[in-house]
LUMDREN-732670 format. One record per residue (C-alpha): residue number from 0; residue in three letters; x, y, z. Coordinates in steps of 0.1 Angstrom, whole numbers. Layout:
N
NUM|Ala|X|Y|Z $
...
//
This chain:
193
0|Unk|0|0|0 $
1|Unk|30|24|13 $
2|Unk|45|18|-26 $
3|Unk|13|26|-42 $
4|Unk|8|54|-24 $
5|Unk|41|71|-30 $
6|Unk|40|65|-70 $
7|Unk|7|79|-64 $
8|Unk|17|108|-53 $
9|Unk|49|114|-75 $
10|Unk|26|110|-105 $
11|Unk|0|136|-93 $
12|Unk|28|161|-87 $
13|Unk|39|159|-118 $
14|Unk|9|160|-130 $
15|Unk|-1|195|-114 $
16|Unk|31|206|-124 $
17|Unk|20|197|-163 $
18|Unk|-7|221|-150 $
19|Unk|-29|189|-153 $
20|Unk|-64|183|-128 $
21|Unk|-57|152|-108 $
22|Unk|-86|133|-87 $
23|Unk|-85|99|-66 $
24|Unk|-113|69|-67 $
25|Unk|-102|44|-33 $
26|Unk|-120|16|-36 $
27|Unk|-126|-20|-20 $
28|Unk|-153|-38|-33 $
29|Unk|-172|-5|-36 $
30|Unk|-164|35|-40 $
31|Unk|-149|42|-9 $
32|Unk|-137|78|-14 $
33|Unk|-138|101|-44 $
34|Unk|-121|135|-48 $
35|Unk|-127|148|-78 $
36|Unk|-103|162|-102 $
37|Unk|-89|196|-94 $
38|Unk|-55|212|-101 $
39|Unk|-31|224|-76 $
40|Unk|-3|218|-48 $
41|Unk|-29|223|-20 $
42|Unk|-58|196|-34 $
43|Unk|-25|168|-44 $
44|Unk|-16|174|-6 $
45|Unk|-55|166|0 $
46|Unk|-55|138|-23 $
47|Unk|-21|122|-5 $
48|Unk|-38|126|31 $
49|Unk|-69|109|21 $
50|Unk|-42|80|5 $
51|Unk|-29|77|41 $
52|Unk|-61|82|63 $
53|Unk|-86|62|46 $
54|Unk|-96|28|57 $
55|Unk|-120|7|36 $
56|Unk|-152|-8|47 $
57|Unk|-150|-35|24 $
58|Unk|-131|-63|29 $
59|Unk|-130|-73|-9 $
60|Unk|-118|-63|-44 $
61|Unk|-142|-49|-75 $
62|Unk|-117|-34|-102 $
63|Unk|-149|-35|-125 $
64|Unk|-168|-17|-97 $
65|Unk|-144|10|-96 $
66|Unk|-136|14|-134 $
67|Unk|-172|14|-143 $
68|Unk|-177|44|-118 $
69|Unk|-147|63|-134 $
70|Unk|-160|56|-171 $
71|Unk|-191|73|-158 $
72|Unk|-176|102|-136 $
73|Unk|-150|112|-164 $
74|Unk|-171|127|-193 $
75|Unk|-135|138|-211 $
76|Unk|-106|118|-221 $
77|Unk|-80|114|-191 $
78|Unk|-49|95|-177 $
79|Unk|-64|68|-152 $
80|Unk|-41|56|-130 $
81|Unk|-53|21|-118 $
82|Unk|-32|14|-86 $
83|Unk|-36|-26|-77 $
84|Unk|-22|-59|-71 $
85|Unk|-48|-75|-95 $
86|Unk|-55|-102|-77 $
87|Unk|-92|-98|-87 $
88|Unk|-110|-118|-116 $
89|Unk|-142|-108|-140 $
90|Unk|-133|-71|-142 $
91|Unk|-111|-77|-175 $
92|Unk|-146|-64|-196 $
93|Unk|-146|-27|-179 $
94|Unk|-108|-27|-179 $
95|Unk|-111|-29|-216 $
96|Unk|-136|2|-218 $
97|Unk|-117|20|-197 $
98|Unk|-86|17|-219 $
99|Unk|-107|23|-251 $
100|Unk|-118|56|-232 $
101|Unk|-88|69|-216 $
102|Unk|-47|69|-217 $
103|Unk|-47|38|-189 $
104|Unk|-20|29|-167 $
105|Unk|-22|-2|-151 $
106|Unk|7|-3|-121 $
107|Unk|6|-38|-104 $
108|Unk|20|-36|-74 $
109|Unk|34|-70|-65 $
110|Unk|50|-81|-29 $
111|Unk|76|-105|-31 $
112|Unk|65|-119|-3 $
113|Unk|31|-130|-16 $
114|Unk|55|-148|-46 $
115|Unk|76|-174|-23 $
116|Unk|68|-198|7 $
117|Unk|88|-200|33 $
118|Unk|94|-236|45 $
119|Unk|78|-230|83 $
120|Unk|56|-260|84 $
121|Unk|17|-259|83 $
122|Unk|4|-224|78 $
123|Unk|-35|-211|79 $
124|Unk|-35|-196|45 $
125|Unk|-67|-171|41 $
126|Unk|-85|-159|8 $
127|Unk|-85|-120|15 $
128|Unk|-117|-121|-10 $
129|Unk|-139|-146|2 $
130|Unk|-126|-155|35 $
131|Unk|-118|-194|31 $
132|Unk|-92|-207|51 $
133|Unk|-69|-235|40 $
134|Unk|-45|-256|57 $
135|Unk|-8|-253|37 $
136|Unk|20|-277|49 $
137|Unk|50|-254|35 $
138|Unk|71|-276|45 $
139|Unk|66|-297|12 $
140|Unk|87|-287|-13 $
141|Unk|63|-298|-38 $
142|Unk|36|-278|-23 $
143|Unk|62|-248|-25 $
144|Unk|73|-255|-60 $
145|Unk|37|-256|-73 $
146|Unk|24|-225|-59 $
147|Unk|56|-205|-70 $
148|Unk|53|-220|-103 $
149|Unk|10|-207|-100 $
150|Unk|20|-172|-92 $
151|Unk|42|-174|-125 $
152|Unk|14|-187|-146 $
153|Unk|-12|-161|-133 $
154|Unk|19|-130|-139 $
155|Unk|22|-142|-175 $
156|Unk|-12|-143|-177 $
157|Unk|-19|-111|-169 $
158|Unk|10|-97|-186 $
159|Unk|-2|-115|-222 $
160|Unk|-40|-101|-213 $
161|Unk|-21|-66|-214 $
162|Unk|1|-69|-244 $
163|Unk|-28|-86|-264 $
164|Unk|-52|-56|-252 $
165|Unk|-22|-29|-258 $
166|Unk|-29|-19|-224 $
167|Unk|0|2|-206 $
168|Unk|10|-15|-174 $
169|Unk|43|-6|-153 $
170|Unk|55|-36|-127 $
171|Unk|66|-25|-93 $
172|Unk|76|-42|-60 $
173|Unk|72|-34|-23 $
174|Unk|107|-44|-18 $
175|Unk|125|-29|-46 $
176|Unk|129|8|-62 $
177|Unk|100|20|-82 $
178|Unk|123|47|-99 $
179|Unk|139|23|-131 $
180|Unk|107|10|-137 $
181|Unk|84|43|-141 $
182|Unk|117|56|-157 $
183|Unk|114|29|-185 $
184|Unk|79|33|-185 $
185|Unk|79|70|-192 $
186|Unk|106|65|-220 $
187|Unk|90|35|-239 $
188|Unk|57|63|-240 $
189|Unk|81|87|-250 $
190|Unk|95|69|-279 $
191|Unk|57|59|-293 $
192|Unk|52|94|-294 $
//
């Protein structure tokens, strides 16, 4: 979230400095908090605070939800920013709209943590969207092969759904620098234009 929120506010700066309006949609699996689009240093410092002070209600993930209320609240053109780990399914038909629409960015935020087991022995593993709980025995190397080799399949996956779609998308990690990547980003843009 701390990453997110920090590319987050980079980009806005620079967006204000373009003399660009930036606004904010937080959402779970509903609208949690919506700032609409303004310029200036004094509503990005808003827009940061509400980053770091808001806590959602819901306890799930609706990237459709959310893109479908941006396609309706944004009546021009614009850069969305979609800020997420994508560890949601069924919203690929409004992420499609939303890129038709608009210049979209997709930055999935990945933790490197969530990408390797650690051999500790059996572990309560939970389903952050629908709450099922699962006994893992991490101690298996089998069991740790397999699910590094699923979190592989499901990253190509999504990487081949954006390339296919010639959707924009910039990888970052919790535990790494976000600079090289948004500085590639910015200059593969920069060379299709």
């Amino acid at each position: 979230m701390e990453l997110a929120i920090e590319i987050c506010a980079v980009l806005a700066f620079s967006a204000i400095k373009n003399g660009d309006k930036v606004g904010l949609v937080l959402f779970s699996d509903k609208i949690e908090k919506v700032v609409p689009p303004k310029k200036g240093r004094t509503h990005v410092l808003r827009l940061i605070r509400e980053l770091y002070t808001s806590e959602p209600s819901g306890d799930k993930t609706s990237i459709a939800d959310a893109l479908s209320y941006v396609n309706r609240l944004l009546n021009r053109k614009a850069i969305v920013v979609l800020a997420s780990d994508f560890q949601d399914s069924d919203y690929e038909k409004e992420h499609r709209i939303t890129s038709q629409k608009h210049d979209l960015v997709n930055l999935i935020v990945n933790d490197s943590f969530e990408e390797h087991l650690p051999n500790i022995g059996l572990v309560p593993f939970e389903d952050a969207e629908t709450g099922e709980q699962t006994l893992v025995d991490t101690s298996s190397r089998k069991v740790r092969v397999e699910f590094e080799r699923a979190v592989r399949e499901k990253k190509r996956k999504l990487k081949e759904y954006m390339v296919k779609n010639k959707m924009d998308s910039v990888d970052v990690y919790t535990n790494q620098s976000y600079i090289r990547p948004l500085i590639n980003f910015f200059q593969r843009r920069t060379s299709r234009f």
